[in-house]
C-alpha positions as CSV (number, residue, x, y, z in Angstrom):
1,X,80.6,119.4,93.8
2,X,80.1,122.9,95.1
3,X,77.1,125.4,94.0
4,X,77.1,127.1,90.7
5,X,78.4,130.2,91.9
6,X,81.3,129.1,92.7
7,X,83.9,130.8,90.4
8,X,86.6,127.8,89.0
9,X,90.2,129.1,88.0
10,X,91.9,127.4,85.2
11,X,96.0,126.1,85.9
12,X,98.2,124.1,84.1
13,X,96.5,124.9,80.8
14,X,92.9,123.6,82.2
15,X,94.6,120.4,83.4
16,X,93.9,121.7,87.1
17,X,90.7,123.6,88.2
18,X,90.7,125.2,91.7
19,X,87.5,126.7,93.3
20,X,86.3,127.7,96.4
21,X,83.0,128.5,98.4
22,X,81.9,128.5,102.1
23,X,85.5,127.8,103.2
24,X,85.9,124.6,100.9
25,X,88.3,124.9,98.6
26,X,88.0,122.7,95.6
27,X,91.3,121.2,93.2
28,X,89.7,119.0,90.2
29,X,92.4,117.3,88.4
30,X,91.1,117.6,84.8
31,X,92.4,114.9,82.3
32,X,89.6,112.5,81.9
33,X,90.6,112.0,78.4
34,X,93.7,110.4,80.6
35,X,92.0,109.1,83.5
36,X,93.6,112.3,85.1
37,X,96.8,110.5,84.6
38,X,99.1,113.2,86.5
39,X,101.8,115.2,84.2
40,X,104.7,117.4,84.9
41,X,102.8,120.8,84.0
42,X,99.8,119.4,86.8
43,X,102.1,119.4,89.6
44,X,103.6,122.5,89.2
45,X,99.4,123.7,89.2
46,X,98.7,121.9,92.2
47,X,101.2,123.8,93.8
48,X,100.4,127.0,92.5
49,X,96.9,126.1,93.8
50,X,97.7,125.4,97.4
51,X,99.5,128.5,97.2
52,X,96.4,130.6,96.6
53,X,94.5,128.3,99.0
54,X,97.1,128.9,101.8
55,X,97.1,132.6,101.8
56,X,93.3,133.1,101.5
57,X,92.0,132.8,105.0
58,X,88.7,131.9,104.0
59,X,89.8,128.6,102.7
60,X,89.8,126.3,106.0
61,X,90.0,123.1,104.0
62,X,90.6,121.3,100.9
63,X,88.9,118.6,98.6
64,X,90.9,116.7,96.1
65,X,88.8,115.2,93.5
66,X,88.9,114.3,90.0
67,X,86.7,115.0,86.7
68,X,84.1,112.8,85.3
69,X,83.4,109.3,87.2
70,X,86.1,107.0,85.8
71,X,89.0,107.9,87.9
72,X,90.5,110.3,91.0
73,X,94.1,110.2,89.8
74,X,95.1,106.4,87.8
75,X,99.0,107.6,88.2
76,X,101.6,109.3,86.6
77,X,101.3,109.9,82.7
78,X,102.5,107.4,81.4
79,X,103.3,108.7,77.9
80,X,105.7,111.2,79.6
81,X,108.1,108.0,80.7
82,X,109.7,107.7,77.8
83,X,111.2,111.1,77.7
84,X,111.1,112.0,81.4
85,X,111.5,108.6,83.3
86,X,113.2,106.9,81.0
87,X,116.0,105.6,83.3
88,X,117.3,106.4,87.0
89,X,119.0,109.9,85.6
90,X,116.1,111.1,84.3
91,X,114.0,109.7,87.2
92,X,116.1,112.1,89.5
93,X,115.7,115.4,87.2
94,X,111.1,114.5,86.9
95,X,111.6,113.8,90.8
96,X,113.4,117.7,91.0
97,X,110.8,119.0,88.8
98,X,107.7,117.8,90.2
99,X,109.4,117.8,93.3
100,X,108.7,121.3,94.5
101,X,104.5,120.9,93.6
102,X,104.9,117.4,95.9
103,X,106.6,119.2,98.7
104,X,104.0,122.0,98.9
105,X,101.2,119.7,99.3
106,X,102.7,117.5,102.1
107,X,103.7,120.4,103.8
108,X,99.9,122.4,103.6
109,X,99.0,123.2,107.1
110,X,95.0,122.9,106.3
111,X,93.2,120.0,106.3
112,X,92.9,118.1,103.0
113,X,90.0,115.4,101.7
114,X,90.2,113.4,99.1
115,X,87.1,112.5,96.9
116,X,87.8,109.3,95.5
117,X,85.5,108.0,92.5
118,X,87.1,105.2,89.7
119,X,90.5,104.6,89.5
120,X,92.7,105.6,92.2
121,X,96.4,103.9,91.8
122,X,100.2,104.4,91.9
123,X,101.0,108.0,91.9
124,X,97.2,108.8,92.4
125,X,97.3,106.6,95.2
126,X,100.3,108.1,96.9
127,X,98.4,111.7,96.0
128,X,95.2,110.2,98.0
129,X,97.3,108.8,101.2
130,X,99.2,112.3,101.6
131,X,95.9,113.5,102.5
132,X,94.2,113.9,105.8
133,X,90.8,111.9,105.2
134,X,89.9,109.7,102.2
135,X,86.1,109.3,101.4
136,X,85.4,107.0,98.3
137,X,82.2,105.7,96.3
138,X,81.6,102.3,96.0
139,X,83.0,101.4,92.7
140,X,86.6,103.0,93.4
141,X,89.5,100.3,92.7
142,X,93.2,100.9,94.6
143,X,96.5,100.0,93.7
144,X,99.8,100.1,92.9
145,X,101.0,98.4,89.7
146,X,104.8,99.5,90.5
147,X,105.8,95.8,90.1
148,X,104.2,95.4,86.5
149,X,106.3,98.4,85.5
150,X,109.6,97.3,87.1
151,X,110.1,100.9,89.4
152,X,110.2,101.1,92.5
153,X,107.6,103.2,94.5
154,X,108.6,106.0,96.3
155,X,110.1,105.2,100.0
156,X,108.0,108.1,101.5
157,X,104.8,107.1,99.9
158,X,105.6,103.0,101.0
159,X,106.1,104.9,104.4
160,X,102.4,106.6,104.4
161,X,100.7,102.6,103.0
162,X,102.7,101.3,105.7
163,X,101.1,103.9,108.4
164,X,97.7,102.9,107.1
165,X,97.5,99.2,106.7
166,X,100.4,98.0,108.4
167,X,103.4,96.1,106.9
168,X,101.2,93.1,106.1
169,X,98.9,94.6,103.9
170,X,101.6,96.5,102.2
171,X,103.7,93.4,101.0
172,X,100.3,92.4,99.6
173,X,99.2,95.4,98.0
174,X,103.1,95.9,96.6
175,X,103.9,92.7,95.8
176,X,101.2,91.7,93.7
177,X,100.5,95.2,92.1
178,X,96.8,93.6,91.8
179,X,94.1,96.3,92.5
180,X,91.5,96.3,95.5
181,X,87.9,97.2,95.7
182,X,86.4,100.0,97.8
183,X,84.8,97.2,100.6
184,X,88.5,95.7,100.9
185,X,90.2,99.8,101.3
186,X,88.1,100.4,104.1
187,X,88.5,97.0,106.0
188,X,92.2,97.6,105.7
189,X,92.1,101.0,106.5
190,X,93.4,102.3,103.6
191,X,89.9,105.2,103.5
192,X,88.1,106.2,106.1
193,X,85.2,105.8,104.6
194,X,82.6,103.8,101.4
195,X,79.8,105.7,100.2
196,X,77.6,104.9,97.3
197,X,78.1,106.9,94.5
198,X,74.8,109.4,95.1
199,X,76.1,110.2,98.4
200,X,79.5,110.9,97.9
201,X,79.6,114.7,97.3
202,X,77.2,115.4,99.7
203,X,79.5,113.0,102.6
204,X,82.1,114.7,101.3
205,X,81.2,118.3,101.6
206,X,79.7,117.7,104.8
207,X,82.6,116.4,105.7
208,X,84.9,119.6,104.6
209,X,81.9,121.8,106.0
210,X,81.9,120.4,109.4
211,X,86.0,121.1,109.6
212,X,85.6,124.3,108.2
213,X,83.1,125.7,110.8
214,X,85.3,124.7,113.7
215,X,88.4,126.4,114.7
216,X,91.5,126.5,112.3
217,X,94.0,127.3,114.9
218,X,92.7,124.1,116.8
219,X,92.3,122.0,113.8
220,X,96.2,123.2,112.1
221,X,97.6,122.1,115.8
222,X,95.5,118.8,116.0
223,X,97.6,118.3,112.1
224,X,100.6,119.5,113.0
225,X,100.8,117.3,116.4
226,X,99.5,114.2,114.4
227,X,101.9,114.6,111.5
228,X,105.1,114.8,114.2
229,X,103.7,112.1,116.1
230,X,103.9,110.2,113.2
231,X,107.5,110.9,113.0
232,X,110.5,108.8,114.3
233,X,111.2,110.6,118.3
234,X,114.1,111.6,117.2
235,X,112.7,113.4,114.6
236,X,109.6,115.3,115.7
237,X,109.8,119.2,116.6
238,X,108.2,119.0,119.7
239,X,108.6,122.9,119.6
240,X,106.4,123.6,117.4
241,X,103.8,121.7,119.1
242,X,104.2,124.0,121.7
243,X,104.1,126.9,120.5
244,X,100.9,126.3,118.4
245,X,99.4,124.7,121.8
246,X,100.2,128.3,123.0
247,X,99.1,130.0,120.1
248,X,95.4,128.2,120.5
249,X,95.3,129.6,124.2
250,X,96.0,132.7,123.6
251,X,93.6,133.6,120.2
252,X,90.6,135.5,120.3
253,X,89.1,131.9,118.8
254,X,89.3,130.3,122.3
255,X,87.5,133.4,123.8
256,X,85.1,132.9,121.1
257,X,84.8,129.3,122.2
258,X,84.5,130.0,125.7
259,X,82.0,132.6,125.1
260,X,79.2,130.5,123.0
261,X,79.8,127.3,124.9
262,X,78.7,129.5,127.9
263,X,76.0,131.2,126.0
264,X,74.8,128.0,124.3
265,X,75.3,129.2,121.0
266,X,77.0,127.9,117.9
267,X,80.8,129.9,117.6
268,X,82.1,131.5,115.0
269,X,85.7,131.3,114.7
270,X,88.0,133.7,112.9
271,X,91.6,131.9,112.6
272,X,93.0,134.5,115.1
């Protein structure tokens, strides 16, 4: 998806790819063979990814995608269940060791996108609705086949389908574990938006461009404030909304801003 030159960095013994260019910073989660099934090993290197991405600067935003055409994520791996989920103990100690990869990418403070192409279900699914935006070709499929497995999905991910499609669709997407086309996910809300299949890496990374030329100190508050918004009102740090509000007024950014809208000129934003 991004030029040639791009350099890509191997994790997780090649299961995740990371890459970055023009303030796009690319994860590929790389187990066709598996329909990039997720694994243990891949979360711990999708953290260790989004660490890298959060210190470098020049990475402004995010695209999630997966290799070949078949699938974005299809879920967790399934032929790790018998050893690692094999009953509600062990569901507790694969929870605590993917737990810490999970946390660090619904905590990262940068815009995220995720390029959805094939299967996209279960855990895949609840990967692609902890992101910010969801763009998907045409011949996606969605779903969560929780109720042909007998588990039960994960209350913070039912929380996220719930603030996306409403409790309606939910029970119906839940309870009958049957899987949805890319027309249906966009009536429902589910993406943002259905793209053929020859446009989707260029929406996408027109998409990630567009974010990544505007300001980051503007675009971290507008997540922030969203994401505690989202929150119960008992619950939302209203303090740090503040204080990044403040932080935006006073960064050389909104002098930049100032200054080109006056001159008529595009800006170009530092993060500061």
């Amino acid at each position: 998806m991004l030029p040639d030159h791009a350099v890509t960095k191997a994790f997780a013994n090649g299961k995740m790819l990371a890459a970055k260019d023009d303030g796009v910073g690319l994860v590929t989660f790389n187990q066709p063979e598996k329909r990039n099934a997720m694994s243990m090993e891949m979360w711990t290197g999708f953290g260790e990814i989004l660490d890298e991405f959060l210190e470098d600067a020049s990475v402004r935003v995010v695209v999630l995608t997966g290799a070949g055409n078949k699938a974005f994520v299809s879920g967790a791996d399934i032929s790790q269940f018998a050893k690692n989920r094999s009953n509600a103990d062990a569901q507790k100690e694969y929870d605590r060791a993917t737990g810490v990869g999970r946390e660090k990418f619904l905590a990262f403070p940068k815009p995220i996108i995720a390029r959805i192409r094939g299967f996209c279900l279960g855990g895949g699914l609840a990967i692609a609705m902890g992101t910010d935006l969801r763009i998907a070709s045409v011949d996606s499929h969605f779903g969560i086949p929780a109720a042909r497995l007998s588990i039960a999905y994960a209350p913070d991910s039912v929380k996220r389908l719930i603030d996306l499609v409403g409790p309606a669709h939910a029970r119906m997407i839940l309870y009958t574990a049957r899987r949805i086309d890319a027309t249906e996910a966009q009536r429902i809300g589910l993406i943002n938006q259905m793209v053929s299949e020859e446009d989707l890496n260029e929406t996408v990374l027109e998409l990630a461009r567009t974010i990544a030329d505007n300001a980051p100190l503007s675009v971290a508050a507008s997540k922030l404030t969203i994401s505690e918004l989202m929150k119960d009102e008992s619950q939302r740090n209203m303090a740090a909304i503040r204080d990044i509000g403040e932080v935006c007024f006073n960064s050389a950014d909104y002098r930049e801003g100032r200054t080109a809208f006056m001159e008529k000129r595009q800006p170009v934003f530092a993060g500061r």
